[in-house]
C-alpha positions in Angstrom: 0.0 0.0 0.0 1.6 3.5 -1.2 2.2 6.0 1.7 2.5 8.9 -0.9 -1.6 10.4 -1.4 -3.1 10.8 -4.9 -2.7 15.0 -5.4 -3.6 14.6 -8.6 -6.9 12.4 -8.0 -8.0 14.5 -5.1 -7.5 18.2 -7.5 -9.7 16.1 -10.1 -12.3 15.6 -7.6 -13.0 19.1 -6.3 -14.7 21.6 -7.4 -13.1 23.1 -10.8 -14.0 27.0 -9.4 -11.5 26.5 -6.6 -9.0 23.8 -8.2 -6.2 25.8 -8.9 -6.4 27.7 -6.0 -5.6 24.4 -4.0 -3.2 23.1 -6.7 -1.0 26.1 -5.4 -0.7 24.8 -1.8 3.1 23.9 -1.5 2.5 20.9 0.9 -0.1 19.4 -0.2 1.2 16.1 -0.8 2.5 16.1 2.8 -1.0 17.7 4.2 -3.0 14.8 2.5 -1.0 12.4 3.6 -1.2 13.6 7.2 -4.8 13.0 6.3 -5.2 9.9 5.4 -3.0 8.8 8.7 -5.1 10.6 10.8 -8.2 8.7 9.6 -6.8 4.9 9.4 -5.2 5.6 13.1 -8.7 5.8 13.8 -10.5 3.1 11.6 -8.1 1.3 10.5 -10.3 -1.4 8.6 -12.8 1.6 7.6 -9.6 3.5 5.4 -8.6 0.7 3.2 -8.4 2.9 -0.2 -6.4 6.2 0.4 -7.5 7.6 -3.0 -11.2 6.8 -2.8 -11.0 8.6 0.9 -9.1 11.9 -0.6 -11.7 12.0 -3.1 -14.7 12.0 -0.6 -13.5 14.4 1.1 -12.4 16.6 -2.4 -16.2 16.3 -3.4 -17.1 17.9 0.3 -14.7 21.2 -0.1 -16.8 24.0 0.0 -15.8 26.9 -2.7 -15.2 29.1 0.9 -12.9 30.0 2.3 -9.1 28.9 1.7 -7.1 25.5 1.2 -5.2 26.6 4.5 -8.5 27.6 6.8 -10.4 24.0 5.0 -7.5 21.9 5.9 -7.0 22.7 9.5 -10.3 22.3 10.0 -11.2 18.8 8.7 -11.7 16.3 11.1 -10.6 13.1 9.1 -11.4 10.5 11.4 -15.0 11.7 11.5 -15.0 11.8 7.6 -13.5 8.3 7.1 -16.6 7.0 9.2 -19.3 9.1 7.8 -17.9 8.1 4.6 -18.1 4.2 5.3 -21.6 4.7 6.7 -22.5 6.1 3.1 -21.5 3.5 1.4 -24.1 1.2 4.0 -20.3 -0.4 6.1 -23.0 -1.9 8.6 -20.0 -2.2 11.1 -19.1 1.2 10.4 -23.4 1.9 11.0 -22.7 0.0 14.7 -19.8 1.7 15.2 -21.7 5.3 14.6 -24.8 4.4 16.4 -22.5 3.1 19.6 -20.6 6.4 19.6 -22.9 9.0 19.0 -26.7 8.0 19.5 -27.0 9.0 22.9 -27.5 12.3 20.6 -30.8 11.2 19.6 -31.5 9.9 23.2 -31.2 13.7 24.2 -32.9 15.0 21.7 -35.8 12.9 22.3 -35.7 13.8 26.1 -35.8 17.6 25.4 -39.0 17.3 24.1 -41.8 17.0 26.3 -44.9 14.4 25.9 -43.5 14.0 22.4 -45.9 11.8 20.4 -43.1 9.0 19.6 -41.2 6.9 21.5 -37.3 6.7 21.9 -37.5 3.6 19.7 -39.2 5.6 16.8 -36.8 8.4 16.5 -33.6 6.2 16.5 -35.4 4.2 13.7 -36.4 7.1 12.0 -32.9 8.8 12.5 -31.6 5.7 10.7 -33.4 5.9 8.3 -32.7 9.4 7.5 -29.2 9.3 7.9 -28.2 5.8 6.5 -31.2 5.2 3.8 -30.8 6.3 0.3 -33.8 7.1 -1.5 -33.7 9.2 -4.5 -31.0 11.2 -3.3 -28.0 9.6 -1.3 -28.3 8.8 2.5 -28.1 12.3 4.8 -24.7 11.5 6.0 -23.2 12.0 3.3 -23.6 15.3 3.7 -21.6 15.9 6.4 -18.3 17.8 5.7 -16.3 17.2 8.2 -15.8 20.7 9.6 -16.8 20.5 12.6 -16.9 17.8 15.2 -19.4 14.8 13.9 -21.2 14.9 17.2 -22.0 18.1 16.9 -23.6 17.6 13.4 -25.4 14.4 14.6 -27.2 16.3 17.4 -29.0 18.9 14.9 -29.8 16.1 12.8 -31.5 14.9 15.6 -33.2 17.4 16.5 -34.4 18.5 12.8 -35.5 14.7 12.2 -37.5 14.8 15.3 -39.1 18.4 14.3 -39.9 17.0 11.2 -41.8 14.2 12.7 -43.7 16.0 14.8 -44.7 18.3 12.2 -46.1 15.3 9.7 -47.7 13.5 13.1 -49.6 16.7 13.8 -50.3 17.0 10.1 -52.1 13.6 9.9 -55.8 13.5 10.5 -56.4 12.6 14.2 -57.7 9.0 14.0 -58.3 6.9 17.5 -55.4 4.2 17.7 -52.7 6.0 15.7 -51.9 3.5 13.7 -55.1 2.6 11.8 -52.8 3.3 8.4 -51.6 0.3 9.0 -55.2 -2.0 8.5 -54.4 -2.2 4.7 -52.2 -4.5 5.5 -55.2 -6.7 6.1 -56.4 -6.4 2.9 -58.4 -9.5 0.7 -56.3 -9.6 -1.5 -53.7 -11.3 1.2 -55.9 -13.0 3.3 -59.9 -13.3 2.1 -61.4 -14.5 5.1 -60.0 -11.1 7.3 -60.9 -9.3 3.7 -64.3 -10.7 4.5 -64.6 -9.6 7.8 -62.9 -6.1 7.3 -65.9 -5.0 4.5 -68.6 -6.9 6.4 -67.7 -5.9 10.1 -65.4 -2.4 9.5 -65.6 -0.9 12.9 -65.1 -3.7 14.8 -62.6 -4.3 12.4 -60.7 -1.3 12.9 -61.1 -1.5 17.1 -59.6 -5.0 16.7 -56.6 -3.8 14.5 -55.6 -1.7 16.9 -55.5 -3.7 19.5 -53.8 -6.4 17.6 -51.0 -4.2 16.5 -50.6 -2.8 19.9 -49.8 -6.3 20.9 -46.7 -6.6 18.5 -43.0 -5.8 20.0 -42.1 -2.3 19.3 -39.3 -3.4 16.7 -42.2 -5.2 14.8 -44.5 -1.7 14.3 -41.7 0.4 13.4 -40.9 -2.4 10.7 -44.4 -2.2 9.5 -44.3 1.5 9.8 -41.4 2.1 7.9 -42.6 -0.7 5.3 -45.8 0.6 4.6 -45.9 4.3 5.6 -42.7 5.2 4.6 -42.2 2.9 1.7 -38.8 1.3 2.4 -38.4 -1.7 0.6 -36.8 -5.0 1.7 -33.4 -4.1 0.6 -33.8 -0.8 2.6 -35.1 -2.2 5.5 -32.1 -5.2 6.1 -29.6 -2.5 5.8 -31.3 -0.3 8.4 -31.7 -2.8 10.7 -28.2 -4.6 9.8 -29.7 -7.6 8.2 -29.7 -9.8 5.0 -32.2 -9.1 2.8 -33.6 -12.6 2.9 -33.3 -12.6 6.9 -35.0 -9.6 6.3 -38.1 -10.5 4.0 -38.5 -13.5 6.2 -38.7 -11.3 9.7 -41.5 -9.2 7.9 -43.5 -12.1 6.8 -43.5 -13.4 10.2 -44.6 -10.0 11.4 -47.3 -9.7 8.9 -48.6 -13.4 10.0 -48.2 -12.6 14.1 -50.8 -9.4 12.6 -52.9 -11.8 10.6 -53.4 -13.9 13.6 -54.3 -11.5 16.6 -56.8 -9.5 14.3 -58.6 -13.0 13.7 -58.6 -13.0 17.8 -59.1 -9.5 18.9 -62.1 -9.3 16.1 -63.7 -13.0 17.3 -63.9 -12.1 20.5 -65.3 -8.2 20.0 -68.1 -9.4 17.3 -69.0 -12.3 19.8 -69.5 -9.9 22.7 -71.4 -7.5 20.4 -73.6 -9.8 19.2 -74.3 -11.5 22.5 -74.9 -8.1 23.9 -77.6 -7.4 20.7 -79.2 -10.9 21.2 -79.7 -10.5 25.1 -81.2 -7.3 24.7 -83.4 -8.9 22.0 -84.0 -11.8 24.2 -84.7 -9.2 27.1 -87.8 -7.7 25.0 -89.0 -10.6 23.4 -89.1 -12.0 26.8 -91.1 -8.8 28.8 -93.6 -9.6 25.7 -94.2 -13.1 26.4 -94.2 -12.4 30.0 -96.9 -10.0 29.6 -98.9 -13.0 28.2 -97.3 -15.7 30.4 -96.0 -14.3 33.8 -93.0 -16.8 35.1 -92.6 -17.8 31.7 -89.0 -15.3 31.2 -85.6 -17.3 31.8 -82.2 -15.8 32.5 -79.4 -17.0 29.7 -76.7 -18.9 31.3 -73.3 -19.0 31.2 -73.5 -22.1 28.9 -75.7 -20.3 26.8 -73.5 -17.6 25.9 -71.0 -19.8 24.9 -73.3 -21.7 22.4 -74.0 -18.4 21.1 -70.6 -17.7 20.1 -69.9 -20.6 19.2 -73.1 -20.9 16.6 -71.4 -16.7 15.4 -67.9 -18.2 14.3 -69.6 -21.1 12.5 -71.8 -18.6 11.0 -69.3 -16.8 9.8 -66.8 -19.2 8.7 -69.7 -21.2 6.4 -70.7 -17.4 5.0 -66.5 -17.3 4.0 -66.9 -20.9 2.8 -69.7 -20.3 0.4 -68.5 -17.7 -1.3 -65.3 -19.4 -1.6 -67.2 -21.9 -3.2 -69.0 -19.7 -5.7 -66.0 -18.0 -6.6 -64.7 -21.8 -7.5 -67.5 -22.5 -9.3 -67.6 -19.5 -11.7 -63.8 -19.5 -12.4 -64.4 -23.7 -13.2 -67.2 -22.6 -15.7 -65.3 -19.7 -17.6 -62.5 -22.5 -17.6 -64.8 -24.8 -19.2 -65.9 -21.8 -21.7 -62.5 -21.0 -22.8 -61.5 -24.2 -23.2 -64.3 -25.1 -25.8 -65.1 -28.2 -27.4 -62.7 -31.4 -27.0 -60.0 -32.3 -29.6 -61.6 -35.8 -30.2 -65.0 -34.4 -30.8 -66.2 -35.2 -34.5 -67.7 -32.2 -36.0 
């Protein structure tokens, strides 16, 4: 590995207003170089390619002020790990998050019944900061004048301003997360489909209390899947892991979902309806008592239970029919298409 930098591949990298200017600086060579040592002291698996360091940097000199003022002010092992987070180094990622996350922590805590927990805003900080969308992740914009701590803690706090700004934007809906209930749509699972366009509000109560059962890890993965848009490829490298480990974790999520919405939604329609059939069975039985004092009965315990169990029957052979209707009309348009048989004389 050369000790001697690359002058002429950091001049090609900077900005061509100011080139010159810095082509001028006698030790240049020697200042670089200092540089570069400075940074692999620090991270010394981060800086394995000299050049492609010097030119990171080049790309980050602003056209103010001077070669002199710049280079006395960089901070190269800052820049050698901001640059390695860029380029999605997920032990660099650790590394940054280890050193300088309590930021966030104190960001968070100088905002008062904030409407996210300290979980959210260090997922949305990652996000943020290590995610590229249509533009490249935010730090990459740091430009290493200027201690890295310093830069992470207005991050921070703009990232958490900017969440509270699109949380108060958002109509006020009971739950929070109610977003969230396409993820329960019929095109993924038709018996919850079913239920969701047959029984929407206590669809909706149930949603939210299934997904306020799920770990907090397991929202803000939904959140940031669906609300936010990340895809599977952005998601393992915010959370440090292969894309297939990934797509996996997800699915699993999206079944734990599946599963206490079937739950949370049995057991709110079967109270509902036993409520509605009790106070039915409460006037039908003041009539007949009216005409047959002594005749009224309390339901039992026992009873209850029958009912709810005849409701999830009900339901399930109302989900079963149409399933079977919708078997039975793509078998005819099979048989349509497929017209007569190849052996049939004409």
């Amino acid at each position: 590995m050369s000790s001697r930098p690359d002058v002429a591949g950091f001049l090609a990298a900077l900005d061509p207003a100011i080139r010159d200017r810095w082509a001028e600086v006698p030790d240049l060579a020697a200042r670089l170089a200092d540089l570069v040592a400075v940074a692999r002291a620090a991270w010394p698996d981060l800086v394995d390619d000299a050049a492609d360091l010097l030119a990171y940097v080049a790309a980050r000199v602003p056209l103010d002020p001077g070669p002199d003022e710049i280079l006395g002010s960089l901070r190269p092992a800052d820049l050698a790990l901001a640059r390695a987070c860029a380029r999605g180094v997920a032990t660099a990622i650790e590394r940054f998050e280890a050193a300088l996350f309590d930021e966030v922590d104190a960001a968070w805590g100088r905002v008062r019944d904030a409407p996210l927990d300290r979980g959210e805003l260090r997922q949305a900080v990652r996000a943020k900061l290590f995610v590229a969308d249509d533009r490249p992740p935010r730090v990459a914009t740091y430009q290493g004048r200027g201690e890295l701590r310093a830069w992470v803690r207005m991050a921070s706090t703009r990232i958490l301003l900017d969440e509270l700004r699109a949380r108060a934007a958002r109509p006020a809906r009971p739950g929070g997360d109610h977003d969230l209930a396409d993820l329960a749509g019929a095109g993924d699972d038709p018996e919850l489909g079913f239920l969701k366009r047959r029984y929407r509000a206590d669809f909706r109560a149930a949603f939210a209390e299934a997904l306020a059962s799920l770990a907090p890890r397991a929202r803000n993965i939904l959140r940031h899947r669906y609300l936010d848009g990340l895809d599977v490829e952005a998601l393992a490298a915010l959370y440090g892991l292969h894309r297939v480990s990934m797509s996996r974790t997800l699915t699993r999520i999206r079944d734990e979902l599946h599963a206490a919405i079937r739950r949370a939604f049995m057991a709110r329609a079967s109270a509902s309806i036993a409520t509605s059939s009790r106070a039915s069975g409460r006037s039908s039985a003041a009539a007949s008592t009216s005409a047959c004092p002594g005749c009224s009965r309390r339901p039992t315990a026992a009873g209850e239970r029958r009912l709810r169990l005849r409701l999830r029957l009900r339901l399930r052979l109302r989900l079963r029919l149409r399933l079977r209707l919708r078997l039975r009309l793509r078998l005819r348009l099979r048989l349509r298409l497929r017209g007569p048989h190849n052996g049939q004389s004409c």
